[in-house]
C-alpha positions as CSV (number, residue, x, y, z in Angstrom):
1,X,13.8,-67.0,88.5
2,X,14.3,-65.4,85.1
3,X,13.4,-62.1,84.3
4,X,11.1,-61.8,81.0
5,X,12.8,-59.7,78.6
6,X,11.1,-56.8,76.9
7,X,13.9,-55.1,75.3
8,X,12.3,-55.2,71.5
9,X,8.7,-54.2,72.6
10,X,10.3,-51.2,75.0
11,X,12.5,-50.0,72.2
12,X,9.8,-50.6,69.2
13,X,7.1,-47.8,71.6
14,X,10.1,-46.0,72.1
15,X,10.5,-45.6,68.7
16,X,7.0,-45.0,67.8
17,X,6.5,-41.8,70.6
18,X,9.8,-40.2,69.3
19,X,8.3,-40.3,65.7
20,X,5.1,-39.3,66.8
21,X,6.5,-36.3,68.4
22,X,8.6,-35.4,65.5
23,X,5.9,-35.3,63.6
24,X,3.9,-33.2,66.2
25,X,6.8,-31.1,66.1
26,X,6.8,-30.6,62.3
27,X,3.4,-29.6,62.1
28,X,3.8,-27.0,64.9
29,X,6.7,-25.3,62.8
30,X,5.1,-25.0,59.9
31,X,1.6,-24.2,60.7
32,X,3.3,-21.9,63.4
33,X,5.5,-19.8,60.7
34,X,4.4,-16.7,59.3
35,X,2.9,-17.2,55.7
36,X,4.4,-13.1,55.1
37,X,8.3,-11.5,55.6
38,X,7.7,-8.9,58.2
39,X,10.8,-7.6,57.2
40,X,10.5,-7.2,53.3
41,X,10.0,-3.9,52.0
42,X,6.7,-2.3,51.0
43,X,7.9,-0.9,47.3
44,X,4.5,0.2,46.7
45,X,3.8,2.5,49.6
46,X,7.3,4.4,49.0
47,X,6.2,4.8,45.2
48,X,4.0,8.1,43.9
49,X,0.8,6.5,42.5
50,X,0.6,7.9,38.9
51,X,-2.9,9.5,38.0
């Protein structure tokens, strides 16, 4: 007997999860990164407020 082949339908839902977790991926970075630099420099605390 034959064996059916599935080697379009396999690689077609491959396909589709990698994408789908790319995309998952994508979202998680950038809802994930912080909207501030922590490391940039407060000018405006260092500076004498004139009054």
């Amino acid at each position: 007997m034959a064996k059916k082949k599935r080697s379009v339908g396999r690689k077609l839902f491959r396909t589709v999860v990698l994408a789908g977790l790319g995309v998952v991926g994508y979202l998680a970075y950038t809802n994930l990164k912080p909207t501030e630099d922590p490391w940039a420099a407060a000018y405006w605390e260092d500076v004498p407020a004139k009054a």
